[in-house]
Structure formats: C-alpha cells, structure tokens
TORBAFI-26830 format. One record per residue (C-alpha): residue number from 1; residue in three letters; x, y, z. Coordinates in steps of 0.1 Angstrom, whole numbers. Layout:
[NUM; "ALA"; [X; Y; Z]]
...
//
This chain:
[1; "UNK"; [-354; -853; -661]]
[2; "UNK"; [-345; -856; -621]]
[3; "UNK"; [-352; -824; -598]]
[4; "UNK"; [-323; -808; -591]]
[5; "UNK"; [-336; -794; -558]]
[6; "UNK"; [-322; -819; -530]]
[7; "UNK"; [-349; -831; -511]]
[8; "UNK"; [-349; -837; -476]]
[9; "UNK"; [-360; -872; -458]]
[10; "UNK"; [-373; -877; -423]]
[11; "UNK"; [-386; -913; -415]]
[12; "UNK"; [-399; -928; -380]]
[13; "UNK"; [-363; -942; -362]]
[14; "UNK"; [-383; -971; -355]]
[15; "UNK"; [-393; -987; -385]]
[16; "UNK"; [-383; -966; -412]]
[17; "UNK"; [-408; -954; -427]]
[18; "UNK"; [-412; -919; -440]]
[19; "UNK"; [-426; -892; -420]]
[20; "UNK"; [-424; -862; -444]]
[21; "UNK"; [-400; -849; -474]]
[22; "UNK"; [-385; -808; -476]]
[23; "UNK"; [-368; -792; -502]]
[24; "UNK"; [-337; -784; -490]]
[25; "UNK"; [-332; -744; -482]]
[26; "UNK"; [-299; -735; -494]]
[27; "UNK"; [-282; -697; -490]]
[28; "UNK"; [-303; -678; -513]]
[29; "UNK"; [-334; -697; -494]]
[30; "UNK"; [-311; -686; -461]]
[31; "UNK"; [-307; -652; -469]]
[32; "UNK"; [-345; -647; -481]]
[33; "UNK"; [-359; -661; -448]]
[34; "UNK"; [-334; -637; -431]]
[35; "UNK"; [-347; -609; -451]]
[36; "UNK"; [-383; -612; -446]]
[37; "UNK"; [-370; -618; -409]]
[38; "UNK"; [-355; -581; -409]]
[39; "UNK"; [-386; -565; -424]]
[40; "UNK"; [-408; -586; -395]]
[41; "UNK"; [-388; -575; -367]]
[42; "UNK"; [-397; -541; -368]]
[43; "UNK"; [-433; -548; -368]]
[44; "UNK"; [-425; -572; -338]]
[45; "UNK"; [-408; -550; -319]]
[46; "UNK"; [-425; -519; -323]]
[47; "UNK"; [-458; -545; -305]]
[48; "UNK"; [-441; -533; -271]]
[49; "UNK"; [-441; -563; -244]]
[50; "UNK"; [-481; -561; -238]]
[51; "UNK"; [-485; -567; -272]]
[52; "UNK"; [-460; -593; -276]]
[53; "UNK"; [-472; -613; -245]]
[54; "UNK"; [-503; -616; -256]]
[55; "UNK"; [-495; -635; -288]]
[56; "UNK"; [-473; -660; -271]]
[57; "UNK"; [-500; -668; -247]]
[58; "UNK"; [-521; -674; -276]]
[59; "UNK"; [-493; -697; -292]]
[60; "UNK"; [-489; -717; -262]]
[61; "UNK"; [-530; -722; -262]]
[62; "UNK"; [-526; -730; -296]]
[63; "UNK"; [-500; -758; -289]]
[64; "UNK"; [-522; -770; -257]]
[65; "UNK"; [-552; -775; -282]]
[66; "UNK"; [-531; -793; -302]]
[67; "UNK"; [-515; -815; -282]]
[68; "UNK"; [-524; -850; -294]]
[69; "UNK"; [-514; -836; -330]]
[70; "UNK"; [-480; -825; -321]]
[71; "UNK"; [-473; -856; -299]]
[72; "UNK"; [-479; -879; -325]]
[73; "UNK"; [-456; -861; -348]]
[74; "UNK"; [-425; -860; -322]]
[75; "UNK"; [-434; -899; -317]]
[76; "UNK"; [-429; -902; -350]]
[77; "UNK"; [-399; -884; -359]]
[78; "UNK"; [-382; -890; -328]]
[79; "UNK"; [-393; -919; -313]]
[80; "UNK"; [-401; -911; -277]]
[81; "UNK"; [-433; -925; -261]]
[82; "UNK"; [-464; -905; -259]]
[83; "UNK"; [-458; -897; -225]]
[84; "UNK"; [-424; -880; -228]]
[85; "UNK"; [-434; -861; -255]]
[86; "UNK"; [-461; -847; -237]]
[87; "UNK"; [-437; -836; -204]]
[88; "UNK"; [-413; -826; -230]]
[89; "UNK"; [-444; -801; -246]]
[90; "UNK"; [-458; -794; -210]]
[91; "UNK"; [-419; -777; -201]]
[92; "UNK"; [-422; -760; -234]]
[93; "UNK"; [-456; -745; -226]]
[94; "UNK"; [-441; -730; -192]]
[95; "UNK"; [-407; -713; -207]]
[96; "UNK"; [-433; -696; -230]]
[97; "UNK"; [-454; -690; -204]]
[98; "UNK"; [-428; -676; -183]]
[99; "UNK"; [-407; -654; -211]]
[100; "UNK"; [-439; -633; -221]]
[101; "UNK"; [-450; -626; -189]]
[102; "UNK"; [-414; -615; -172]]
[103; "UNK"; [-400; -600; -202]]
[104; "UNK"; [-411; -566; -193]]
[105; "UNK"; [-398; -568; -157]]
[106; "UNK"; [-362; -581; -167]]
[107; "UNK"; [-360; -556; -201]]
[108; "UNK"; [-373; -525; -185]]
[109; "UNK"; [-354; -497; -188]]
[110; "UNK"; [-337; -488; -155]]
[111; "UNK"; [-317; -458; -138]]
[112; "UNK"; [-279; -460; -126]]
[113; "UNK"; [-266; -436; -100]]
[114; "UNK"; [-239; -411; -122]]
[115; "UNK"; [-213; -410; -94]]
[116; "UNK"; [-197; -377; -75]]
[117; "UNK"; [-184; -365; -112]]
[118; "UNK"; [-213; -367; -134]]
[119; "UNK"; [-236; -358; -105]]
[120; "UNK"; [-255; -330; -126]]
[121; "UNK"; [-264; -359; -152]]
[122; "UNK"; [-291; -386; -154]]
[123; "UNK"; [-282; -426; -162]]
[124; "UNK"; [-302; -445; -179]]
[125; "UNK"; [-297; -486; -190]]
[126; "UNK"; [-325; -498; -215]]
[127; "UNK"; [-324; -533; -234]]
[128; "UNK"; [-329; -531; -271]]
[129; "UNK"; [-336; -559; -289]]
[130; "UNK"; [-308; -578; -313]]
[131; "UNK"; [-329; -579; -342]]
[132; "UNK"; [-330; -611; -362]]
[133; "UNK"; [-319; -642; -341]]
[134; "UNK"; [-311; -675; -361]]
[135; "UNK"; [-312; -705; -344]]
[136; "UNK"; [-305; -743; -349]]
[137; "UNK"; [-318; -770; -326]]
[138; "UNK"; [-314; -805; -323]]
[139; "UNK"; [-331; -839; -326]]
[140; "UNK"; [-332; -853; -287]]
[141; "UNK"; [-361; -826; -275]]
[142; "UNK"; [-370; -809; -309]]
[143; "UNK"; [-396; -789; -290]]
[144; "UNK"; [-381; -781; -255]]
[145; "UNK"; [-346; -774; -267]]
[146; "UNK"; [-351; -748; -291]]
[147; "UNK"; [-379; -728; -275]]
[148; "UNK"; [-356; -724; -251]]
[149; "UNK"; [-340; -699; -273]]
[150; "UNK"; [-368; -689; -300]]
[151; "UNK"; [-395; -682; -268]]
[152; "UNK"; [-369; -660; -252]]
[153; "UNK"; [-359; -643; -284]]
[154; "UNK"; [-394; -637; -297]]
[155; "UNK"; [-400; -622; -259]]
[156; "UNK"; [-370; -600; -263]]
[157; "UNK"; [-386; -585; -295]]
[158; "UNK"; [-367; -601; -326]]
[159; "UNK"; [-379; -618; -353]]
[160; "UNK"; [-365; -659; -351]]
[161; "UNK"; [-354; -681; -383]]
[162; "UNK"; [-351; -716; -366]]
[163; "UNK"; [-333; -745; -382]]
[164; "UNK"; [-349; -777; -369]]
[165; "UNK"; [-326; -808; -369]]
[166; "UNK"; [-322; -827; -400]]
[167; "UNK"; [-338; -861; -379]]
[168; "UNK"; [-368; -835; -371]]
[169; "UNK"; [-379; -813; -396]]
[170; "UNK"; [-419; -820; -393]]
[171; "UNK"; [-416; -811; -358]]
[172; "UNK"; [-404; -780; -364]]
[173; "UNK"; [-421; -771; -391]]
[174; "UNK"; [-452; -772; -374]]
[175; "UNK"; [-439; -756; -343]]
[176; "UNK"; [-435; -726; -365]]
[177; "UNK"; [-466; -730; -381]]
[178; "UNK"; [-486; -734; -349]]
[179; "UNK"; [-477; -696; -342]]
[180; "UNK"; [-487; -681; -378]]
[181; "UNK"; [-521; -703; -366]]
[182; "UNK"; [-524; -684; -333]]
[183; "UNK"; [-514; -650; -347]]
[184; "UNK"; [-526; -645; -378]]
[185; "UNK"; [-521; -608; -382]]
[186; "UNK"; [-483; -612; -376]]
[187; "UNK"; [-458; -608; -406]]
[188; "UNK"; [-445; -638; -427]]
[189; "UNK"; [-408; -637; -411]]
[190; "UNK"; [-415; -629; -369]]
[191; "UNK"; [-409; -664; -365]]
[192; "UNK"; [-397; -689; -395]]
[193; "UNK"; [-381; -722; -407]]
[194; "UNK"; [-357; -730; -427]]
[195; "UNK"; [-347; -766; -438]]
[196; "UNK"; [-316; -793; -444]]
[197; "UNK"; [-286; -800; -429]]
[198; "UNK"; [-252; -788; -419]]
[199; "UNK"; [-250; -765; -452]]
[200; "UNK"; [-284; -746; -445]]
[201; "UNK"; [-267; -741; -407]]
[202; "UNK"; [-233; -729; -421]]
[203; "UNK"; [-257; -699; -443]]
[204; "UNK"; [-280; -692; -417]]
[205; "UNK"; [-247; -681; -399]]
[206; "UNK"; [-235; -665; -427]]
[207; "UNK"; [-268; -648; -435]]
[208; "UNK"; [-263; -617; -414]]
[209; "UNK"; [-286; -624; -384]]
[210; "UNK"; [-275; -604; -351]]
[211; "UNK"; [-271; -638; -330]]
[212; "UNK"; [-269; -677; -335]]
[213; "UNK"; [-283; -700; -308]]
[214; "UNK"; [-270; -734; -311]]
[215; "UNK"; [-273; -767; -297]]
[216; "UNK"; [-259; -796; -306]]
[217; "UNK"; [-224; -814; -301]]
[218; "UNK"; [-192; -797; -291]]
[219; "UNK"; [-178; -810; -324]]
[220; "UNK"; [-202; -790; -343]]
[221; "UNK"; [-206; -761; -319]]
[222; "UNK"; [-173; -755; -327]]
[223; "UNK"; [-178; -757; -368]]
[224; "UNK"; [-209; -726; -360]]
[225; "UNK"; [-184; -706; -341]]
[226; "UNK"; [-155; -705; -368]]
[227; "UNK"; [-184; -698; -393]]
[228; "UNK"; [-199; -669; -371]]
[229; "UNK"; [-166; -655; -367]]
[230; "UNK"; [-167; -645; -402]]
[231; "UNK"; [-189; -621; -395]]
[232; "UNK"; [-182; -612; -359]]
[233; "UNK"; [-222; -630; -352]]
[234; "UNK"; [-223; -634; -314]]
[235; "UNK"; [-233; -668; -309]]
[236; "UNK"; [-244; -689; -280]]
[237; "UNK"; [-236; -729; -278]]
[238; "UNK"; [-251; -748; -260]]
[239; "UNK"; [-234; -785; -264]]
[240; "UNK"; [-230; -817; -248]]
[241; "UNK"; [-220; -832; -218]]
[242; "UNK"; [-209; -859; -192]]
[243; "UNK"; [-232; -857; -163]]
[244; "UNK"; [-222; -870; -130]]
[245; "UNK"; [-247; -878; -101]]
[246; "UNK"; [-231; -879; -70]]
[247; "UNK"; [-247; -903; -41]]
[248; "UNK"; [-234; -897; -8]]
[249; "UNK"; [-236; -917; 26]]
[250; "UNK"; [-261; -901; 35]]
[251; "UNK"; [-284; -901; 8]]
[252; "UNK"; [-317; -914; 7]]
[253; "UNK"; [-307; -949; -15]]
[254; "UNK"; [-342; -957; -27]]
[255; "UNK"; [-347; -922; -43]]
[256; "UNK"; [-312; -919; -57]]
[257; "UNK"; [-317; -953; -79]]
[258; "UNK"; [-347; -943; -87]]
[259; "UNK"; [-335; -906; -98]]
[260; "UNK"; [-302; -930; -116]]
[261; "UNK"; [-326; -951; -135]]
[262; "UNK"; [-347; -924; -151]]
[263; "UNK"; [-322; -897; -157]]
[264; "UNK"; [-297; -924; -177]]
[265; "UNK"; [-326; -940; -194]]
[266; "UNK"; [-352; -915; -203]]
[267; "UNK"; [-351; -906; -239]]
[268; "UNK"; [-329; -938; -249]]
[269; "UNK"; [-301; -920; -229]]
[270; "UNK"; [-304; -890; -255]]
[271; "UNK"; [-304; -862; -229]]
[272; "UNK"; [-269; -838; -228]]
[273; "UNK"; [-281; -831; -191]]
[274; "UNK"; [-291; -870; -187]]
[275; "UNK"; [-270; -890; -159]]
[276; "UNK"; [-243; -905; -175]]
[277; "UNK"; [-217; -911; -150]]
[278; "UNK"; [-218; -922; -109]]
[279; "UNK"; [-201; -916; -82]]
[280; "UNK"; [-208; -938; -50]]
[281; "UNK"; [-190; -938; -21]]
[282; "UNK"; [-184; -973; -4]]
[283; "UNK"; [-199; -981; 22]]
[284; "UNK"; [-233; -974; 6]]
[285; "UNK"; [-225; -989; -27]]
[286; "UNK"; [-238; -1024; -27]]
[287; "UNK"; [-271; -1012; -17]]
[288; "UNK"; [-274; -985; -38]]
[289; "UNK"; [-263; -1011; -64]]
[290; "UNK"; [-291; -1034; -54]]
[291; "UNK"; [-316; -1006; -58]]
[292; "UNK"; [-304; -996; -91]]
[293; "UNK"; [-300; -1029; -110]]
[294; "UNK"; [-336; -1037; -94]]
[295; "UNK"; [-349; -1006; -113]]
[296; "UNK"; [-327; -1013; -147]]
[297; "UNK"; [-339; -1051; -153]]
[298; "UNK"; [-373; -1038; -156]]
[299; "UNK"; [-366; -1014; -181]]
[300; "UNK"; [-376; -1021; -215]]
[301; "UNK"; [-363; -1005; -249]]
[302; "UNK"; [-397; -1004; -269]]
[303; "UNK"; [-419; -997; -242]]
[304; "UNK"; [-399; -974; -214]]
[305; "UNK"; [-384; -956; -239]]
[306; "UNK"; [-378; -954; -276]]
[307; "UNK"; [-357; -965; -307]]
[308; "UNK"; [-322; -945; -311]]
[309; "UNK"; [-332; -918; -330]]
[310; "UNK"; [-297; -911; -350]]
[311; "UNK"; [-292; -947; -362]]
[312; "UNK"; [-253; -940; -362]]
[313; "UNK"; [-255; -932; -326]]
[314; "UNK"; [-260; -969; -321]]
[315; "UNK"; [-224; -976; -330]]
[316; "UNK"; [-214; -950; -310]]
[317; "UNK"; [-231; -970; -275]]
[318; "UNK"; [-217; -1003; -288]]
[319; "UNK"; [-181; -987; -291]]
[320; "UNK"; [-183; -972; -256]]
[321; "UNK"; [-195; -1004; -238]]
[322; "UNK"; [-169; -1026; -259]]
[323; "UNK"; [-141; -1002; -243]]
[324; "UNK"; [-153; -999; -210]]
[325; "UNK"; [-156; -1040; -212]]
[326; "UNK"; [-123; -1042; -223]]
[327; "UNK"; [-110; -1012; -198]]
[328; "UNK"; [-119; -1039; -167]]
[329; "UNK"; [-156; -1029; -162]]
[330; "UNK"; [-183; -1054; -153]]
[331; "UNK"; [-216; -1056; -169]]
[332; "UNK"; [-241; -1062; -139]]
[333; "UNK"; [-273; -1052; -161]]
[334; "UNK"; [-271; -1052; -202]]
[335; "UNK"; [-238; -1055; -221]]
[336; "UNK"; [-224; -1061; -256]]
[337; "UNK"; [-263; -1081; -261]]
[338; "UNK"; [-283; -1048; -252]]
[339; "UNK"; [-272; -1032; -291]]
[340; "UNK"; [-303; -1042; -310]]
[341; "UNK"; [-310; -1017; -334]]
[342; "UNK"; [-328; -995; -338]]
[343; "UNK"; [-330; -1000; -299]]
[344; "UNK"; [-305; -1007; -270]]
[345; "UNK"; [-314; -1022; -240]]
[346; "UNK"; [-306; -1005; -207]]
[347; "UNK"; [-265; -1012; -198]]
[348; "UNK"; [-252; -1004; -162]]
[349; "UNK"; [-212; -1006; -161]]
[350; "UNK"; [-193; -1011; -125]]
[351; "UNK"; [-161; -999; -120]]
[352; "UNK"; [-148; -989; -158]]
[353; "UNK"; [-118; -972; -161]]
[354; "UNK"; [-117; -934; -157]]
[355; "UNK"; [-98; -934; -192]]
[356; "UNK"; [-123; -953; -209]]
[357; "UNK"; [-143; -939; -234]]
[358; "UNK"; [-177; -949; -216]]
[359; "UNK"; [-165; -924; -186]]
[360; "UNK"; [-146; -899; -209]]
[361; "UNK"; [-170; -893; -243]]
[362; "UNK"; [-205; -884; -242]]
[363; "UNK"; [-227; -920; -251]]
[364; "UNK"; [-262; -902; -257]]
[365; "UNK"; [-274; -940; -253]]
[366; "UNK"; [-292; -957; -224]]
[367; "UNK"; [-258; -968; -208]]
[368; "UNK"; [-243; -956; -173]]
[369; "UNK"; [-215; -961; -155]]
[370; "UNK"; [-206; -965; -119]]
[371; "UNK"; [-175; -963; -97]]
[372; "UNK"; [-167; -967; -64]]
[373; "UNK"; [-154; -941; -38]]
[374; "UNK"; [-136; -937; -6]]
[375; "UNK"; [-149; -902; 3]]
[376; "UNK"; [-175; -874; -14]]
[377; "UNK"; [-139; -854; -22]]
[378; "UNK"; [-127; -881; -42]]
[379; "UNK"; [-166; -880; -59]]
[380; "UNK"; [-164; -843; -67]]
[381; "UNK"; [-127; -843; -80]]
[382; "UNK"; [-136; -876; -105]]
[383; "UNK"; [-171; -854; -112]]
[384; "UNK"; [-153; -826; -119]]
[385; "UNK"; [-122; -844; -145]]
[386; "UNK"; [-140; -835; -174]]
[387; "UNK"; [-138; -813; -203]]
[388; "UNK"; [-173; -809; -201]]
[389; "UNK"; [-191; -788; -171]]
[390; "UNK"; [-227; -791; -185]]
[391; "UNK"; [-249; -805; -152]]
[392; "UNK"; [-249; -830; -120]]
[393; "UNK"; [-273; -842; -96]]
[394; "UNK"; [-262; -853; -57]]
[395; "UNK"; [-280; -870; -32]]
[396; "UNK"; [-273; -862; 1]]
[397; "UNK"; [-297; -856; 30]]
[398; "UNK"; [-276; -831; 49]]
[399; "UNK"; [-249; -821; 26]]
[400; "UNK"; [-259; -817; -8]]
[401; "UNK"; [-259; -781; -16]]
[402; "UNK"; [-223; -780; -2]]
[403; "UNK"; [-216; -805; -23]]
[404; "UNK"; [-231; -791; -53]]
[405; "UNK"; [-213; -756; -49]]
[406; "UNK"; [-180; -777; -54]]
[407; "UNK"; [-192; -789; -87]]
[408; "UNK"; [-180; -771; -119]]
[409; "UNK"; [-212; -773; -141]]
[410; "UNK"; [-238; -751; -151]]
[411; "UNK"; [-265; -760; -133]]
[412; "UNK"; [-274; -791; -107]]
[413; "UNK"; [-298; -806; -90]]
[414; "UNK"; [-304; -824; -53]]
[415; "UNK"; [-324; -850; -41]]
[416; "UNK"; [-336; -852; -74]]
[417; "UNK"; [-330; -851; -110]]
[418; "UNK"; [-331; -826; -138]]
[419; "UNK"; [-349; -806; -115]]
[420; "UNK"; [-334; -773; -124]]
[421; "UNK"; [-351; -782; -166]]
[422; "UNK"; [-382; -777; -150]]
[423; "UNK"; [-380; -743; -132]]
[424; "UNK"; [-380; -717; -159]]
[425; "UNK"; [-367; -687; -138]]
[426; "UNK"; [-335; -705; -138]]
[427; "UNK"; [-308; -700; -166]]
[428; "UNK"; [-292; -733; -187]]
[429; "UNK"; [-262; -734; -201]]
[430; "UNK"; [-227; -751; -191]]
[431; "UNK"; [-189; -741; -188]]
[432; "UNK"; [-160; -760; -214]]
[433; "UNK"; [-170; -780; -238]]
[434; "UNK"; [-207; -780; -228]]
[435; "UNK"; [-207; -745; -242]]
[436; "UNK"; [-212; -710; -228]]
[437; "UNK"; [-245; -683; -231]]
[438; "UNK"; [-275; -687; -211]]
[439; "UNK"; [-307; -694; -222]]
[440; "UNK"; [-342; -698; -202]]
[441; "UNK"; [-348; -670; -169]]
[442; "UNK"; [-336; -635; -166]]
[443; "UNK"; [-301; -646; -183]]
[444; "UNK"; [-324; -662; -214]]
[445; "UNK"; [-342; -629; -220]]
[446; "UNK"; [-306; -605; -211]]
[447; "UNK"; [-290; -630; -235]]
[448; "UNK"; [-312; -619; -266]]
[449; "UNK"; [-313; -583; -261]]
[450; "UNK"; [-285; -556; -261]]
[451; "UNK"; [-279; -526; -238]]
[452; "UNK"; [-281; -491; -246]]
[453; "UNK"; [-263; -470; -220]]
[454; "UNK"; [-281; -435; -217]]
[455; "UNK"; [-270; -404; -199]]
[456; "UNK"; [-288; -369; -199]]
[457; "UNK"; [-271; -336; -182]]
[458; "UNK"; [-299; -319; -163]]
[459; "UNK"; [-285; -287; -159]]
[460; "UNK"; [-250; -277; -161]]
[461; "UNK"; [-224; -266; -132]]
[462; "UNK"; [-206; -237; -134]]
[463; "UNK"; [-167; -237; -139]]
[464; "UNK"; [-173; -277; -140]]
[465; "UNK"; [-170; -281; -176]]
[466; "UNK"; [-145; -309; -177]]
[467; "UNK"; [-155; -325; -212]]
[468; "UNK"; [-144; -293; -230]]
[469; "UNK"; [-114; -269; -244]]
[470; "UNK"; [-127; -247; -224]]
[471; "UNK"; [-118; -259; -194]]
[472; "UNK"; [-96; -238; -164]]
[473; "UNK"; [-69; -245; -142]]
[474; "UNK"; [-91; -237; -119]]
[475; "UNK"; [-116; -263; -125]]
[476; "UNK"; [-88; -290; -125]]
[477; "UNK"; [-72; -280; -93]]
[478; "UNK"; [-109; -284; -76]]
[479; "UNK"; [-106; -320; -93]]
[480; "UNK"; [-76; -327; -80]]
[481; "UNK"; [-90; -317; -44]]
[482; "UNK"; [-121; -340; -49]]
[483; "UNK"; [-101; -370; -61]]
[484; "UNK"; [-76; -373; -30]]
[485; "UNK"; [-108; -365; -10]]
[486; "UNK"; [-124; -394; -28]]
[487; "UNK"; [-101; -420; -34]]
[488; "UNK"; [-72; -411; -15]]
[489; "UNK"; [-81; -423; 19]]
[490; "UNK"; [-76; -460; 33]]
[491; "UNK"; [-97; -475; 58]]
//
C-alpha cells in the first residue's frame, strides 16, 4: 500500500541530488499551525519589547554559531556559492539585529495634541500588535527575504507561520528551528513552518491569520491577494521587477561596470532588485561598454555564481535572449550558447528593442541589456516605461540624487549598487507590479502592528457638553463664534 500523504522533494539545482523530503501540510495542517500560532502570540506579546529583544539577539547568536551549518544547506538547496550565502546570512543577522533593538522606539505609545475642541481631553496613539502573521517566502534569498518580514513581525509582537519556498524547504526549516534552539522556553507556535507548494500558500491565507507577507512573482502575488480577499486578510506583496541602472556622463565608468557586472550576475541573475536593464547615454557608451564586457568575459557560471535554481527558469532566459536576438539586439558577451543547464553563462545584449521581452519581462537569469541614449531625460523616461517600479541604481558624480528623485521605484541606489538592501533603517518595497507594503525600518515594524487611537477627558467644561442631548443653544452659538474665529480667516 502507497502513502497517501504527498511528500515533498527538494534536490541540489546542480546535480540533482536530493537534499531532504516533507510531508506536505495541507489546510487542516494550515489551520493547526495557525492555531497553536494564536495560543503563542499571547505569550509573545505579553514578553513586552525587553523581553522580546532579548530572544532575537539570542536567535541571531544562534544563527552566527551556526553559520557553516546553515551555509552549506542554502548551497545546497539553492545553489549560490559559500560566499553569497554568507553576505546573504550576514544582512539577515543585521535586520534582526536592528528590529529588536528599535522596536520599542518606533511602537511606543505616543501623545497627539486634541485640537481647540477637544482641548479638555488627552490623545493617545499606541501600536498593538496584529496577532498571527503568515508569511510565504521565496527561493532566490530563502533567508534574507523572508526575515525581512518574520524578524519584523516577531519584533512587533505576533506569533509567525512561515511558508518557505517549495525549491527551499530545508532552509527554512531550520531557520525556524534555529530559534526554538535559542529560546527554548518559548511556545511551540511564536514562530513556525509549514510545508508544500501553492495549495499550503492558498490555506495559510485562508487560515485566518491577521496579515499575509508575500514575495514572489506578480503573477502569483496576485493569486494571494484574490485568496486574501476572501477573508478581508490585509496582505503585503512584495513582487518582482525590471531594474534599471542609469549611467550618466558624468559617472565614474570603472565603478559603474563594475556595480553592472555584479548586480546582473550575482545570484545567477536571480535578484527582483538585481540590474536588469541599462541606460547609457552616448557619448560615454563605448567606454563604459569596454569596461563592462571586460568584467562579463571573466565571469564564470559554476564558479562566480551558481546553477539556476528553478530549472524552468532556464527556458525562461533562453526565450528572452532569442527575442531580444530576433528584436535587432547584438550579443557582445554570451548569447543563444550561454543556456547550459542547469547553468547559463553571463549574456550582455546591446541595443534590444524596448518591446522585447528581454527589456519588457523580468529574466531572473544572468542576462542584461543595454541601450544607448541621447540625454539622462531620455534615460529616466525609458527607466521609468515599466509596469514595474521595484528599484534602480544611477551613477552620476554630481547629479545622481536628482536623478534618482525622478525615478518611480521603491527604493535606489547611487554610485553603487543594492546599496539601500544593506541599510536596515531603510524600508523595501516597490510601486505597480513590484507590489506595495513595506517591510524592513520604521515602515517594517509600523507595517506589522496596528494603531489604537486613545483619548481621555481630564476634566469636563461647563456648558461645553457638545457630544450630548443635553446640549444648549447657548453652547452652539459659542461654537459657532469659535469656528469663524478659527477657520474663517484667510491669510
């Protein structure tokens, strides 16, 4: 007799080979790890911020004196080299870090004036937090990414159920285990997985936590909302997008190629805030060209970077550079040859059509394209004709925060690249189809909490009763007075 429980598979992108096997939570699963979810929250929150700072620090020293274990597993599920992995856990170390130990500065309770009418009252704002928080993260960063919500939550005071990716399970699993390791007085249920694919997602939404965090594609973000909506679950959706890096005439060449070459090709290209696009103006391209072909052809899939971790993401690359071939563009590093799967070997394409899907669609693949321009105007309109709004990077020496003002994304960078990832007092999330919510900062911690609007009257006014039958005449004609006093003057 066969087990009817599907099981699910997570093998190494680059060989194969299997890395671990899951049962497959489906929504009675859901709905249990929910459960035990609501029953831990009040034990969470009721910790108070000291409390609850303290056992994220001690996560975070748990996951630094487990480094090497944790980085082998991401190679392995993922792909990335060691190296990455361990930048990719030394970012997710800081946003810990950094959400324990601000939390109680950005959720304190704080007092609002009342205004001329409700002058006899005290006004109070204090953050509560949601309650249970469900989130599902992705396969590119399967540490990074999702902390970005789960570290904030947990900071906020809810209890998390986190739905790794499908293509990263292990890596998840063991996130989630590292803080039952670090804390072991907690709850079963402050912070907990749940496993499979896009069914378990669909009941985690449908399981009545207070918010969804998701990140993924736009395709799918959409999918979470029309499930969330159901229920009326508040989500935040963080998706793709179609990054353009600007290079102005101005800009320092050398360190804009360089700044090109790793934010295309980093991570096999499997970044949503990676460069994807390019915008040169002319009478800097050739050498900026130079630089960045000099920098691509000794680039190496297998040693720079990894295998494609989502083998049908490889047909997706091989698609977009057949169409931007076809669309007019020229190959000047890579082309149709670079598809080897599992890996694909850096591709830089000149001069492809705007209407091609390599300049149009998110690649997630180690491919960029470039395009000349007559001015930085024409670089910032072509930057901005997208549906996405996601990030950019520019490089200019004495114009690049003007120009980055004029770009519609959610966050950018100058002079270098991805910069804004690394500061965690700054909030991440795009515009359009890249999604909307913030996560990571002030906005990260806001975003997983709710206000409670509090007001007290401290003593009471004579004849100013106005929320009451038993108000006068008297008392409204004094209103009256006030008002055009107030309100009725122009300056």
């Amino acid at each position: 007799m066969t087990d009817p429980t599907p099981r699910l598979r997570s093998t190494d992108p680059a060989d194969g080979g299997l890395v671990a096997e899951f049962d497959v939570d489906g929504p009675e699963q859901v709905a249990a790890a929910v459960a035990r979810a609501r029953e831990a929250s009040t034990w969470w929150a009721g910790l108070g911020f000291a409390d609850r700072e303290r056992r994220l620090l001690r996560w975070a020293a748990h996951l630094t004196r487990h480094a090497e274990e944790i980085t082998a597993l991401v190679r392995a599920e993922n792909g990335k080299p060691r190296d990455d992995v361990f930048l990719e856990l030394t970012l997710t170390l800081e946003h810990i870090r950094w959400a324990a130990r601000h939390a109680r500065s950005v959720l304190r309770p704080r007092s609002v004036s009342p205004g001329a009418l409700m002058a006899n009252h005290a006004a109070r704002v204090e953050q509560r937090p949601l309650g249970v928080v469900g989130v599902i993260g992705p396969w590119n960063y399967p540490l990074f990414t999702p902390n970005g919500s789960i570290a904030y939550a947990l900071a906020a005071g809810n209890a998390v159920v986190f739905k790794p990716s499908e293509h990263t399970p292990a890596v998840g699993r063991w996130y989630v285990e590292a803080f039952a390791a670090a804390n072991p007085d907690a709850p079963a249920g402050v912070l907990s997985a749940v496993q499979g694919g896009g069914e378990t997602g669909a009941a985690l939404c449908r399981a009545g936590v207070d918010k969804l965090a998701f990140t993924g594609s736009t395709a799918t973000g959409k999918k979470i909302m029309a499930t969330c909506a159901e229920t009326l679950t508040p989500v935040l959706v963080e998706c793709g997008g179609k990054d353009a890096l600007i290079v102005a005439a101005d800009a320092d060449l050398t360190a804009a190629a360089d700044a090109a070459a790793w934010g295309a090709m980093s991570n096999s290209g499997q970044t949503c805030v990676g460069v994807e696009r390019i915008y040169v103006v002319r009478e800097v391209r050739e050498r900026f060209l130079a630089e960045l072909e000099h920098r691509l052809r000794r680039v190496r899939a297998g040693v720079h970077y990894g295998p494609m971790t989502v083998p049908a993401q490889v047909e997706i690359v091989r698609g977009h550079v057949a169409d931007a071939l076809a669309h007019g563009a020229t190959a000047r590093v890579g082309g149709a040859e670079s598809v080897r799967p599992p890996y694909v070997d850096p591709v830089l394409l000149v001069d492809a059509d705007e209407d091609s899907a390599a300049v149009r669609e998110e690649t997630f693949g180690p491919t960029v394209t470039v395009r000349t321009v007559e001015s930085v105007d024409e670089a910032v309109r072509l930057a901005n004709a997208t549906e996405f709004g996601l990030a950019a990077t520019v490089f200019s020496r004495g114009r690049g925060m003007e120009i980055a003002r004029r770009i519609r994304a959610g966050a950018t960078s100058v002079n270098a690249v991805l910069g804004f990832a690394a500061v965690a007092a700054l909030p991440f999330g795009g515009v359009g189809a890249s999604g909307f919510g913030r996560i990571h900062g002030a906005e990260g911690l806001l975003e997983f909490s709710r206000s409670h609007s509090l007001t007290r009257q401290r003593f009471a006014l004579p004849g100013m009763a106005l929320m009451s039958f038993e108000r006068t005449a008297r008392t409204m004609r004094l209103v009256e007075r006030i008002v055009r006093w107030r309100h009725g003057r122009a300056r």
